[in-house]
MIGU-282716 format. One record per residue (C-alpha): x negated, y, z negated; residue number from 1. Coordinates in steps of 0.05 Angstrom, whole numbers, m for minus. Each point is the difference from the previous one (the first is absolute). Last residue first. Example, Ala and Ser with C-alpha at 12.3 -4.5 7.8 and 13.67 -1.06 7.14 Angstrom:
BEGIN
<atom u="m273" v="m21" w="m143" k="2"/>
<atom u="27" v="m69" w="m13" k="1"/>
***
This chain:
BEGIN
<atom u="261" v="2569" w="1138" k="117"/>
<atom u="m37" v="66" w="m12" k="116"/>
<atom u="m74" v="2" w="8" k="115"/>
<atom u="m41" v="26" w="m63" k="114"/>
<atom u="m51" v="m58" w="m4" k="113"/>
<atom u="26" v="m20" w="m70" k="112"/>
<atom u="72" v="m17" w="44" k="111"/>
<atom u="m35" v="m38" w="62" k="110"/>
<atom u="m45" v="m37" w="m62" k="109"/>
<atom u="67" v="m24" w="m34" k="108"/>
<atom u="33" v="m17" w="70" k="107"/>
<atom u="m63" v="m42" w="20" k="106"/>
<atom u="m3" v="m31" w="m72" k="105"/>
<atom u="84" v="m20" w="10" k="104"/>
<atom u="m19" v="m34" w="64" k="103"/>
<atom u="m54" v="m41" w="m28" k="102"/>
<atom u="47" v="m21" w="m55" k="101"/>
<atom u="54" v="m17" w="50" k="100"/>
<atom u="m44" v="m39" w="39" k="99"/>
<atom u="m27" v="m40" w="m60" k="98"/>
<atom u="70" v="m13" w="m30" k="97"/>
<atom u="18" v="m22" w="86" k="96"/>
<atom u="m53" v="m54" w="m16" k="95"/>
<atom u="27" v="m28" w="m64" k="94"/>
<atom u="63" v="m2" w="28" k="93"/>
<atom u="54" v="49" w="m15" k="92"/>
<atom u="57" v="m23" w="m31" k="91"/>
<atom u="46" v="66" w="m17" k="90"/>
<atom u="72" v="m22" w="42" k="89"/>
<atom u="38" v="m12" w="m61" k="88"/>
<atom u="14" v="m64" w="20" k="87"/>
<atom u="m79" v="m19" w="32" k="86"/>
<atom u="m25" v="37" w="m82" k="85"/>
<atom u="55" v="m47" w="m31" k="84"/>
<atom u="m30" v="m65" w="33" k="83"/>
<atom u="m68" v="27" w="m12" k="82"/>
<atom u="9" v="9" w="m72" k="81"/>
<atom u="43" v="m62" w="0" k="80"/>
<atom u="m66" v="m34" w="30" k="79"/>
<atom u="m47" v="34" w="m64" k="78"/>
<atom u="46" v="m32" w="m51" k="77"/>
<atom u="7" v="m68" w="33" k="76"/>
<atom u="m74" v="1" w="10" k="75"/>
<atom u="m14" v="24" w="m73" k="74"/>
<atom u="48" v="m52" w="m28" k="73"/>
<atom u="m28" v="m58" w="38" k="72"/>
<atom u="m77" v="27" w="m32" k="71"/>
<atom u="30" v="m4" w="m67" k="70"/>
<atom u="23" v="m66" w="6" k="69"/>
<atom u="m61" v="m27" w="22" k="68"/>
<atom u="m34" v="32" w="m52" k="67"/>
<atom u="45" v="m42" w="m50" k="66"/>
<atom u="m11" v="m62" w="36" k="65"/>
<atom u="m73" v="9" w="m7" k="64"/>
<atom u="6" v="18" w="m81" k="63"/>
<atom u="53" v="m54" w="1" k="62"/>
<atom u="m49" v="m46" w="26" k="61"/>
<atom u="m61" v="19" w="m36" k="60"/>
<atom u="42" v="m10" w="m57" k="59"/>
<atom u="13" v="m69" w="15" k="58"/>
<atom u="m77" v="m19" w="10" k="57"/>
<atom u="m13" v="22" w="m63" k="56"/>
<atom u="55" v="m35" w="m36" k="55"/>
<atom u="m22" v="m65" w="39" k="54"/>
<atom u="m63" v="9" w="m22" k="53"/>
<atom u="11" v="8" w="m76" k="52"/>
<atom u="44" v="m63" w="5" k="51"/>
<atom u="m57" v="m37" w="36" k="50"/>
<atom u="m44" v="32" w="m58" k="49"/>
<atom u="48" v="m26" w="m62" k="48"/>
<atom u="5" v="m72" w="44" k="47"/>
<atom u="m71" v="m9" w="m3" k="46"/>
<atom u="m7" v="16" w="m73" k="45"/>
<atom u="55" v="m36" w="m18" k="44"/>
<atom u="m34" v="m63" w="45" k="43"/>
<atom u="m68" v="15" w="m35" k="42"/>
<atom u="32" v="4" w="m83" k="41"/>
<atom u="41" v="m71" w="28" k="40"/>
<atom u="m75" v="m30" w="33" k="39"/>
<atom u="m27" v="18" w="m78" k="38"/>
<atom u="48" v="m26" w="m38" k="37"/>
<atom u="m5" v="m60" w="40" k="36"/>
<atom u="m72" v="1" w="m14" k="35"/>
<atom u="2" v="8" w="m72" k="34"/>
<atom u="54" v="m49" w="m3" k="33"/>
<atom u="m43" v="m49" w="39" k="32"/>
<atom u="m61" v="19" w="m50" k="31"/>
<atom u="33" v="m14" w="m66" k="30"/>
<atom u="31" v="m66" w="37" k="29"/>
<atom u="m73" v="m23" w="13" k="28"/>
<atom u="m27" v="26" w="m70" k="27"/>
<atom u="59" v="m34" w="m34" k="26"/>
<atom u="m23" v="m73" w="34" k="25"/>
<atom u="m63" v="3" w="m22" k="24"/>
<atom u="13" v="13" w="m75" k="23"/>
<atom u="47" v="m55" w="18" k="22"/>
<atom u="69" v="m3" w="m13" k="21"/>
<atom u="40" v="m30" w="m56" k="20"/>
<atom u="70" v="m20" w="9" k="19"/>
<atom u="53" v="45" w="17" k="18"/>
<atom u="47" v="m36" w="51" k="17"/>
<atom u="m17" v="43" w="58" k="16"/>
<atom u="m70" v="15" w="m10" k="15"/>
<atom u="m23" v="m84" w="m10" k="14"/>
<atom u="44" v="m14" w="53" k="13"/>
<atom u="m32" v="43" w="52" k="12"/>
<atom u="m70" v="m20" w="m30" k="11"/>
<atom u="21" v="m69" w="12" k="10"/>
<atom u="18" v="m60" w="m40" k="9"/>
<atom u="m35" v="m67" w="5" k="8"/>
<atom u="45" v="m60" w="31" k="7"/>
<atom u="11" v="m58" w="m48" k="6"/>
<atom u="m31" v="m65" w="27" k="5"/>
<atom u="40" v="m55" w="21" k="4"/>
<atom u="m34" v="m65" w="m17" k="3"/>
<atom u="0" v="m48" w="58" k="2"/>
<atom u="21" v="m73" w="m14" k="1"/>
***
């Protein structure tokens, strides 16, 4: 007949049912909670700077969108101008300005000349 033999206990059983562990055996679970500890204070750390980068990156956006915004408004604004300007019959281009101007010097140094206009 074979003898059965009784099986030997393991370090996981040892932990779990509370018997007595190793001086060994502490130092190897003393340094996997230091490391786990220490992969969880890396990870928070990782995820507090992706979260600081994100927010970054965000307000860069609405600082971009906001400018955007404010450029559509000063084109509206400044094509009503014209619009109004064609209605009211005012718009001069930019061109015709400069004519006018010229025109308006001519008359100014006719008048400082002494000739009557």
């Amino acid at each position: 007949k074979k003898r059965k033999t009784k099986k030997k206990k393991g370090a996981g059983a040892a932990a779990a049912g509370g018997e007595k562990v190793s001086a060994r055996g502490k130092e190897i679970a003393n340094r996997l909670e230091a490391e786990r500890l220490q992969r969880e204070a890396i990870e928070l750390a990782e995820e507090a700077e992706l979260k600081r980068i994100r927010d970054l990156e965000e307000a860069d956006e609405r600082e971009r969108q906001r400018i955007a915004d404010e450029k559509e408004r000063k084109r509206l604004r400044k094509k009503k101008k014209i619009e109004d300007e064609k209605k009211a019959g005012t718009y001069m281009t930019p061109k015709q300005k400069q004519v006018a101007k010229e025109n308006e010097l001519r008359l100014a140094a006719m008048k400082a000349a002494g000739m009557v206009v």
